[in-house]
C-alpha positions as CSV (number, residue, x, y, z in Angstrom):
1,X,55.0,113.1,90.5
2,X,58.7,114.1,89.2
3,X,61.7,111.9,88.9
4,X,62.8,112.7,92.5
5,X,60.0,111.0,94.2
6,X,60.9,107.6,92.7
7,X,63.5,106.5,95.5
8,X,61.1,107.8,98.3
9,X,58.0,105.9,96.6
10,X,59.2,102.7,95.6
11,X,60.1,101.3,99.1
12,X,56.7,102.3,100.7
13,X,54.9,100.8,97.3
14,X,56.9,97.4,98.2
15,X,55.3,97.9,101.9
16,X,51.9,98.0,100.8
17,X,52.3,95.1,98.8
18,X,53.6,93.2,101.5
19,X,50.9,94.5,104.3
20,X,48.3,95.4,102.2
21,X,46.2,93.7,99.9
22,X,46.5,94.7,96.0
23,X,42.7,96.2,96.1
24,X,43.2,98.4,99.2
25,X,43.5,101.9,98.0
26,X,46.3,102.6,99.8
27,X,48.2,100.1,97.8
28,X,46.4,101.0,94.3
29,X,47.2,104.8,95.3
30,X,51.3,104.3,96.3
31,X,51.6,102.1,93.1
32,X,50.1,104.6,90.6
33,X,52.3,107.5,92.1
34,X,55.5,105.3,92.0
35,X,54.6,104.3,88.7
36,X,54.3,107.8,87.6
37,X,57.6,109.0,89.0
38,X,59.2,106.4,87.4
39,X,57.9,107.6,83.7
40,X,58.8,111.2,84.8
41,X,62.4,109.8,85.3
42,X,62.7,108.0,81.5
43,X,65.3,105.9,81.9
44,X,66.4,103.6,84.9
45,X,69.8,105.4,85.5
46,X,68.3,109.2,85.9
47,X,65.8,106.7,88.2
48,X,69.0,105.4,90.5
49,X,71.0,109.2,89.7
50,X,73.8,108.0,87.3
51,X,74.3,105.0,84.6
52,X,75.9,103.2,86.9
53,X,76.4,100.1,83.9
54,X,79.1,102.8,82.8
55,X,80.3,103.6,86.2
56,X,81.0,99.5,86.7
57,X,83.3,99.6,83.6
58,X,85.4,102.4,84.4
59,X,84.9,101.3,88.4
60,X,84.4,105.0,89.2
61,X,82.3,104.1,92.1
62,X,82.0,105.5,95.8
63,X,81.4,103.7,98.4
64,X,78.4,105.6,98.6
65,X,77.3,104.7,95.2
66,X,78.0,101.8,95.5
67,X,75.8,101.6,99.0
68,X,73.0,103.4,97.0
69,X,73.4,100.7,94.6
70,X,72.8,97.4,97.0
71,X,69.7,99.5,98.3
72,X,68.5,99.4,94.7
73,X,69.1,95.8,93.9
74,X,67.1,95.0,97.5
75,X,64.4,96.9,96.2
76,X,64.4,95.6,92.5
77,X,64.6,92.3,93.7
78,X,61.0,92.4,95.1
79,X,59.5,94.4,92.8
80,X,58.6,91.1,90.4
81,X,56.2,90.5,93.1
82,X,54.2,93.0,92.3
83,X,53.3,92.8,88.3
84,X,51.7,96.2,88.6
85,X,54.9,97.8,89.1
86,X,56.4,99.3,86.6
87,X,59.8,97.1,85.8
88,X,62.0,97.6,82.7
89,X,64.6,94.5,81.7
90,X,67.4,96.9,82.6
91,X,66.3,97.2,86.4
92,X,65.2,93.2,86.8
93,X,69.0,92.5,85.7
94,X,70.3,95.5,88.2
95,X,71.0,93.1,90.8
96,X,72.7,90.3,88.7
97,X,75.0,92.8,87.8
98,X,75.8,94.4,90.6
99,X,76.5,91.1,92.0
100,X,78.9,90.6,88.9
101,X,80.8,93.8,90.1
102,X,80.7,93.2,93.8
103,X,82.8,90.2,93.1
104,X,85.6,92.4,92.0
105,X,85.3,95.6,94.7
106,X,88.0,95.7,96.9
107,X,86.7,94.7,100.7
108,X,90.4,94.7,101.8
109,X,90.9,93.5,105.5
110,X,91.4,96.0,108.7
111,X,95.0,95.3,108.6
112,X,95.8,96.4,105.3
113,X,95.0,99.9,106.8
114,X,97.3,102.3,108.6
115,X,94.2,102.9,111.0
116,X,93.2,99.2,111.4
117,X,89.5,99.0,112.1
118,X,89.8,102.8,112.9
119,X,90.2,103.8,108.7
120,X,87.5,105.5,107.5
121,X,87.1,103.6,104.7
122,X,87.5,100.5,106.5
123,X,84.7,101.3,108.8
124,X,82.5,102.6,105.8
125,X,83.7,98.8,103.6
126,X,82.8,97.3,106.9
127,X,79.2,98.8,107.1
128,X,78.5,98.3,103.0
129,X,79.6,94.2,103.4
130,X,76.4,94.3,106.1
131,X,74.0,95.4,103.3
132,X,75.5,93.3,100.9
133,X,74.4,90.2,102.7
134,X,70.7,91.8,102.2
135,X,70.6,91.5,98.6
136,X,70.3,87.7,98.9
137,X,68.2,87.3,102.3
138,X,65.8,90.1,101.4
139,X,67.2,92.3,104.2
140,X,67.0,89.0,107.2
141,X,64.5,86.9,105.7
142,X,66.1,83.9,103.8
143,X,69.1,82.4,104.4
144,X,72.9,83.6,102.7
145,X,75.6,80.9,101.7
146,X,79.3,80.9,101.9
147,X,78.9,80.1,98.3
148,X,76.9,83.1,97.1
149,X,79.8,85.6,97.9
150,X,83.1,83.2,99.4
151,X,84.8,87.2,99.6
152,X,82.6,88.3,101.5
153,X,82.3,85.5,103.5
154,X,85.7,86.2,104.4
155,X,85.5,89.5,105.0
156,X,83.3,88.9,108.2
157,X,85.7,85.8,109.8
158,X,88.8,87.8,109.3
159,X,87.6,91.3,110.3
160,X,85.1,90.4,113.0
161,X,87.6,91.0,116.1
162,X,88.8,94.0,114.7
163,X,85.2,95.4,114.8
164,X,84.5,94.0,118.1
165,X,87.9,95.8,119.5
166,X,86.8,98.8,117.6
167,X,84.1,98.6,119.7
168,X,81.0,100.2,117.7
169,X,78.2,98.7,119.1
170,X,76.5,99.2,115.6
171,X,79.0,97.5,113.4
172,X,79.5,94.8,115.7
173,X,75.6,94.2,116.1
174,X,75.5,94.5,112.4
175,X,78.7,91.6,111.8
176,X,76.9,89.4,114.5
177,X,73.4,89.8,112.5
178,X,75.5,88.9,109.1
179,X,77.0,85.5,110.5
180,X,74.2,84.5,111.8
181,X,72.2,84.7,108.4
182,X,75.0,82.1,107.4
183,X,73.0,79.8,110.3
184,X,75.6,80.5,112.9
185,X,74.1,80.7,116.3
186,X,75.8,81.4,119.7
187,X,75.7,77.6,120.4
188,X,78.1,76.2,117.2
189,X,79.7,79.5,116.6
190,X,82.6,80.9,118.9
191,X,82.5,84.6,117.1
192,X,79.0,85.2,117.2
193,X,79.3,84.1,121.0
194,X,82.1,86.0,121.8
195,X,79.9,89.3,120.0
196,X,76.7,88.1,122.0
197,X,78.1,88.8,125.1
198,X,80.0,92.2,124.2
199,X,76.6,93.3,123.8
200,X,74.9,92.3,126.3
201,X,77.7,93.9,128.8
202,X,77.4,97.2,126.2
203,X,73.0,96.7,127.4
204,X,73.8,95.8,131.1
205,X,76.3,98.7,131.4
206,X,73.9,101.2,129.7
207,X,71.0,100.1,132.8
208,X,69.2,97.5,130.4
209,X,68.5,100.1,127.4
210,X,70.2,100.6,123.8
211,X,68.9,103.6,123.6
212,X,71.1,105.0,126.6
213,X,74.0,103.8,125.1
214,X,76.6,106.1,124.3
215,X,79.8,105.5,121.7
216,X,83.0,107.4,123.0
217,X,84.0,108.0,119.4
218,X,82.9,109.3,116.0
219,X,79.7,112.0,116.0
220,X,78.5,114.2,118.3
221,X,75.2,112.3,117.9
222,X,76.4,108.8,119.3
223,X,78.5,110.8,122.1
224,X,76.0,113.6,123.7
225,X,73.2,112.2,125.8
226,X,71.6,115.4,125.2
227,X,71.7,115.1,121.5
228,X,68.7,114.7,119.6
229,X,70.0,112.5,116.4
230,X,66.9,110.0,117.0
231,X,68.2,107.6,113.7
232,X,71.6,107.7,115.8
233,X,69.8,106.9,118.5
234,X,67.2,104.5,117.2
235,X,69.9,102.7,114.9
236,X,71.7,101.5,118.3
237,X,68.0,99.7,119.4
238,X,67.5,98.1,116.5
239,X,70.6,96.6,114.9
240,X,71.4,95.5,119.1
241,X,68.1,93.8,118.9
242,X,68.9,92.4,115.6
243,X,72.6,91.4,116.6
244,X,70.9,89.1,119.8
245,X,67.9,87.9,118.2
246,X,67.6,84.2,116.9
247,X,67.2,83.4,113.4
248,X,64.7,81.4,111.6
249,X,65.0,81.9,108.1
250,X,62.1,81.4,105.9
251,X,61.8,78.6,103.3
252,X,63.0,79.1,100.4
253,X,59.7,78.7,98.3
254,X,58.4,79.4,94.5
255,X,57.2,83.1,94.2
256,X,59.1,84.8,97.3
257,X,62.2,86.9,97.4
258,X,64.3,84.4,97.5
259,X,63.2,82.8,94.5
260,X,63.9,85.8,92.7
261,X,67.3,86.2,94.1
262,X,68.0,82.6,93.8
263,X,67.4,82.9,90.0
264,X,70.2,85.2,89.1
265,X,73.0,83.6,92.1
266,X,72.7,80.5,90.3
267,X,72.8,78.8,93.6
268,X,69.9,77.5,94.7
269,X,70.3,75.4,98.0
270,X,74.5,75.3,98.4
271,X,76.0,74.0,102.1
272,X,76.5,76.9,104.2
């Protein structure tokens, strides 16, 4: 094992542990290799690929580090789960702090670009705001609360019909999937309705199938029925199904994810 095959093993180890049962080799197996990557690493920020308790101070961050980042905290929120994972105090108090900083990183509103909804780094805000609403629900599991994050709360209300005139089918899915983790459904909410049925005309119009669903914008990949980008493809399938889907949230219960996450937000059961 070397440093590198920390990020790759540490997601499928959290799998096992969630499918598998502790004694099944598989899980012993994927637990003693993550394990072992993460001592080749030495130290949690060679683990994530810079000290990113540094990079909060001086807020030299991409919005790709930062992305990396909210994958992390996903992932070291579960690990407590699993005592024989390998967790130092600096990574159990990763997502805490990245919570901290979140509260400060500028999501700024379509309109305060030249672009609107078109920007680039609107679009790429947009798409990072969707995974920051997984670092509480455990990626669609438990619910989020206006409470937790009211900025990025916001963020969705006063961007969603930008993103639905922008017409991604993606982002929009992905905005639809983020309210309704707030406990909005088509029936008491007029925005996630309003993005129901844009894609379910984007399904109908495509002959009943995501997957033949072509963007008129951005990459080559969402453009080309010919091309052979299956993620790009794929992604359309599964954050459309997502986006339509109902919700039912799982309790929030001792010993779970949410527990965890619950902890640190200092919020345990807020109104939505």
């Amino acid at each position: 094992m070397v440093c590198s095959d920390y990020e790759r093993l540490l997601p499928l180890a959290l799998y096992a542990g969630r499918y598998f049962t502790p004694s099944d080799e598989r899980t012993v197996q994927i637990i003693d290799r993550t394990n072992a990557a993460f001592r080749e690493c030495g130290s949690l920020p060679r683990a994530v690929g810079f000290d990113y308790r540094q990079s909060f101070k001086t807020n030299h961050l991409t919005t790709e580090d930062v992305f990396n980042l909210v994958i992390w905290a996903i992932w070291f929120s579960e690990v407590p789960l699993m005592p024989s994972l390998d967790l130092p105090d600096e990574a159990r108090h990763l997502p805490e702090r990245l919570w901290a900083f979140l509260q400060t990183y500028p999501l700024s509103n379509a309109n305060q670009y030249k672009d609107g909804a078109k920007s680039r780094q609107f679009y790429d805000n947009a798409y990072l705001a969707t995974h920051i609403a997984y670092i509480p629900t455990g990626i669609h599991r438990y619910p989020i609360y206006r409470q937790d994050f009211p900025g990025l709360y916001r963020f969705f209300r006063e961007n969603f019909y930008a993103v639905l005139n922008f017409g991604e089918l993606d982002l929009v899915a992905e905005f639809i999937d983020s309210l309704k983790q707030y406990g909005c459904t088509e029936e008491n909410d007029v925005q996630v309705r309003d993005g129901t049925r844009y894609l379910l005309k984007v399904f109908h119009g495509a002959g009943d199938s995501w997957l033949a669903h072509r963007e008129t914008r951005l990459s080559a990949a969402a453009t080309d029925p010919k091309s052979d980008d299956y993620y790009e493809m794929m992604h359309k399938v599964w954050t459309g199904m997502l986006g339509i889907r109902p919700r039912t949230p799982n309790p929030l219960e001792p010993h779970t994810y949410a527990a965890i996450a619950r902890s640190w937000l200092k919020v345990a059961r807020p109104d939505r």
